[in-house]
C-alpha positions in Angstrom: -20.7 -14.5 -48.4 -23.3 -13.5 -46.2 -26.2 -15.6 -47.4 -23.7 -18.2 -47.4 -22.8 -18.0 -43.7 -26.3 -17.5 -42.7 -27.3 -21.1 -44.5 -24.6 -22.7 -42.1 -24.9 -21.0 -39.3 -27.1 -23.7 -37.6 -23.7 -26.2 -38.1 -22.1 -23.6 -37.4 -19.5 -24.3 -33.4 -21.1 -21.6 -31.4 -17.6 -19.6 -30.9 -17.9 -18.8 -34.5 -21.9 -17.4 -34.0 -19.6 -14.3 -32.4 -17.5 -14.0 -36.2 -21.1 -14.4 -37.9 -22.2 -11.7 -36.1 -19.5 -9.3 -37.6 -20.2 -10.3 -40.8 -24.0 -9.4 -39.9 -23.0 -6.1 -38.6 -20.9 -5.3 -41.9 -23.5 -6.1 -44.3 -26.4 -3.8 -42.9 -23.5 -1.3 -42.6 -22.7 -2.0 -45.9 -26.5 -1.8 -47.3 -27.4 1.0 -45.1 -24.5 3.1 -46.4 -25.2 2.6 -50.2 -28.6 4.1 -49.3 -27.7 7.1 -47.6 -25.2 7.7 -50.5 -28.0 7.3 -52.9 -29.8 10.1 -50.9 -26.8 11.9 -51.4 -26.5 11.5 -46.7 -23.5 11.7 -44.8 -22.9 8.0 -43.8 -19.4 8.5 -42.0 -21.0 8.3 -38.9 -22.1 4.8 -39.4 -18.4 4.1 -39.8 -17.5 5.2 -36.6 -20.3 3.4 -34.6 -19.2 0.3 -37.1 -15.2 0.7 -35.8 -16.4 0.8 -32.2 -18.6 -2.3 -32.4 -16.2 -4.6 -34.7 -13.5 -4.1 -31.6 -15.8 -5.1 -29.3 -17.2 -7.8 -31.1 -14.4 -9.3 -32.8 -12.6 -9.2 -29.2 -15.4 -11.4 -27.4 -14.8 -13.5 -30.3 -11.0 -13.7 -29.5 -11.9 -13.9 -25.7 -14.4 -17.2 -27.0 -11.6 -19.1 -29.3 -8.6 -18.7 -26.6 -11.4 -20.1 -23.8 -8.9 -19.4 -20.7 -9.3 -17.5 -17.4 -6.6 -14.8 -18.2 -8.4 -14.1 -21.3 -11.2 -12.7 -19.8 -9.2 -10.8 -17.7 -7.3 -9.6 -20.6 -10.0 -8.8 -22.8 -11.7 -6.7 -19.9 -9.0 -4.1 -20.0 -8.4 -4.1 -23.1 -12.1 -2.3 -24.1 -11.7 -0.7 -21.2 -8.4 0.9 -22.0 -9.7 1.0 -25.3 -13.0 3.0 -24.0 -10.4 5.4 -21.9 -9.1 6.5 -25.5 -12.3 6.4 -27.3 -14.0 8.8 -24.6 -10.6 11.1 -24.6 -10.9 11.5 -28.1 -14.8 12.3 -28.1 -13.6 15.1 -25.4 -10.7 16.3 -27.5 -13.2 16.4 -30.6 -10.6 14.0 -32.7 -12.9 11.4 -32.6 -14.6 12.5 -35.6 -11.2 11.9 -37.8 -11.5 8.1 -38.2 -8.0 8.7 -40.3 -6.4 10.3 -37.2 -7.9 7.9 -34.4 -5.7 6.5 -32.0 -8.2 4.5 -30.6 -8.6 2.9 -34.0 -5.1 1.8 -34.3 -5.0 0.6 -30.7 -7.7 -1.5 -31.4 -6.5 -3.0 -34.7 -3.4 -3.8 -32.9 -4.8 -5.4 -30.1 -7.1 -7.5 -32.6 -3.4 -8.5 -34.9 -1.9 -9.9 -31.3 -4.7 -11.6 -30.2 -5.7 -13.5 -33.6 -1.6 -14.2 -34.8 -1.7 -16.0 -31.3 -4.7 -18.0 -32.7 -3.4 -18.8 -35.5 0.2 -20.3 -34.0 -2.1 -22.2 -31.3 -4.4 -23.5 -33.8 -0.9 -24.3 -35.8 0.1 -26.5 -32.6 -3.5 -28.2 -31.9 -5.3 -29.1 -35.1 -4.8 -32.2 -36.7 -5.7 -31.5 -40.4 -3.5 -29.7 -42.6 -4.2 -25.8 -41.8 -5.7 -24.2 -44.8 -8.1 -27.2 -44.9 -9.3 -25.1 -41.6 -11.7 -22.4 -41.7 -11.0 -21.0 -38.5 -6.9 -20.5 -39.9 -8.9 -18.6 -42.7 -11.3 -16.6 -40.4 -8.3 -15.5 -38.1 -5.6 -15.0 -40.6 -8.4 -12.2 -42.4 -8.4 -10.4 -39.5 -4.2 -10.4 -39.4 -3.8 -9.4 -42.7 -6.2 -6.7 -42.8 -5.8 -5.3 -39.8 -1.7 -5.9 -40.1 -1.8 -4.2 -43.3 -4.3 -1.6 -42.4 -2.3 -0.1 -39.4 0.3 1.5 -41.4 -2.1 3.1 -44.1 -4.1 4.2 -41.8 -1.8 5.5 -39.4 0.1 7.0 -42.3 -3.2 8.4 -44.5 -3.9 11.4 -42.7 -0.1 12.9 -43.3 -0.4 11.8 -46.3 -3.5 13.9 -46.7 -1.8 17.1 -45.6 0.9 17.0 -47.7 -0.5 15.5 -51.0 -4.5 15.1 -51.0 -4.3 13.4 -54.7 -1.8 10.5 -53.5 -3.9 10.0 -50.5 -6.7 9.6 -53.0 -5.4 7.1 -55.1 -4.1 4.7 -52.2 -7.4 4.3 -50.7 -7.4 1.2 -53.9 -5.1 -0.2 -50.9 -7.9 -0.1 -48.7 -10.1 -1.9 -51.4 -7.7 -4.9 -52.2 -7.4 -5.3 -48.3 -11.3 -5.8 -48.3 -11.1 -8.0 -51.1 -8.0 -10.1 -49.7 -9.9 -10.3 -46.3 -13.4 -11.2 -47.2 -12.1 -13.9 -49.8 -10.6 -15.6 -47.0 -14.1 -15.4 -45.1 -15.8 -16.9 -47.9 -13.6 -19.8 -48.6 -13.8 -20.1 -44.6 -17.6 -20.8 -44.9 -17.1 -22.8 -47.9 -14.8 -25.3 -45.6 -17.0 -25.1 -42.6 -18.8 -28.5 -43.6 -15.7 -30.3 -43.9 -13.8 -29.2 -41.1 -13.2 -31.4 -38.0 -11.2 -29.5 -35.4 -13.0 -26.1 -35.2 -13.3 -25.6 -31.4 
C-alpha cells in the first residue's frame, strides 16, 4: 500500500501529499516496532509519539481538504486544546496509559467530525459517482476507524480491570479495524489515476 502510494505520489493533488505522509509515518512505525520486538524492546513509546503526530498530521490534512478561513482558525485550537490535555496528562503521569488517554479520544473525535463533514461536502460537490472517488475512500477510513475505535478504546481499559482475558481477546477488534481502514487506503490509491474531482 505504501509502495503503491509512493509510485503515485508525483500525480498525486498536493492536499493528499499531507495523507501520504501518514501513511509514511505508519509504516516506519510499523517496521521500526517489529524490530524492537525482535530485540525483545519496549516499543510502546513509539505508539505514543505515533498518536500525537497522526492528530496533528491528519488534522492539517483536514485543515488542507476544507480550504476555508475558519478552518484554520478551527484547527488552531483544536491542537492547542488538544496540547492543553496532552501536557495535563504528562503532569498527572496518565499519559503513559494510551488505553486510558483522554487526549486520545478527544483527538479521534475531533478527526470523526472533521472528515464525516468531508465526506457529506464531497457528497454535494463531486460529479462522479462517490466510491469511484479516492478521497470518499481516504476520508471514510479515518470515520470508520476512528468512529469504531472510540468506544473500544474508551471502553478497553475497564474492561481490563474487570476481566483481563476478555480485554485480550477483543483487541482482534482492533485488528479488523486496521484491516477495514487500510483496505480502503489501498483501493483509494488504486483509483487515484482515474479520479477527476480530487481537490
Amino acid at each position: 500500500m505504501f509502495i503503491q502510494w509512493t509510485l503515485r505520489i508525483r500525480s498525486t493533488p498536493r492536499v493528499l501529499w499531507f495523507f501520504y505522509a501518514q501513511l509514511a509515518l505508519a509504516f516506519l512505525l510499523d517496521n521500526a516496532g517489529a524490530v524492537l520486538v525482535a530485540r525483545n524492546e519496549e516499543n510502546a513509546w513509539l505508539y505514543k509519539i505515533y498518536v500525537t503526530m497522526e492528530f496533528l498530521i491528519l488534522s492539517v490534512f483536514a485543515q488542507e481538504s476544507i480550504r476555508s478561513r475558519w478552518s484554520m482558525h478551527v484547527c488552531a485550537i483544536v491542537v492547542l486544546t488538544y496540547s492543553g490535555i496532552l501536557a495535563w496528562e504528562i503532569q498527572q503521569g496518565s499519559a503513559n496509559d494510551i488505553l486510558n488517554s483522554i487526549s486520545l479520544l478527544f483527538a479521534m473525535a475531533i478527526l470523526v467530525a472533521a472528515f464525516t463533514y468531508l465526506l457529506v461536502r464531497l457528497a454535494g460537490y463531486t460529479d462522479v459517482l462517490i466510491w469511484r472517488e479516492p478521497t470518499f475512500w481516504i476520508y471514510l477510513s479515518i470515520v470508520v476507524f476512528m468512529g469504531a475505535g472510540i468506544p473500544y478504546l474508551g471502553l478497553m481499559n475497564r474492561i481490563y480491570l474487570t476481566n483481563s482475558d476478555l480485554a485480550d481477546r477483543l483487541f482482534d477488534i482492533l485488528s479488523v479495524l486496521y484491516f477495514l481502514r487500510y483496505g480502503m487506503v489501498l483501493y483509494a490509491g488504486y483509483l487515484l489515476s482515474k479520479s477527476r474531482t480530487v481537490r
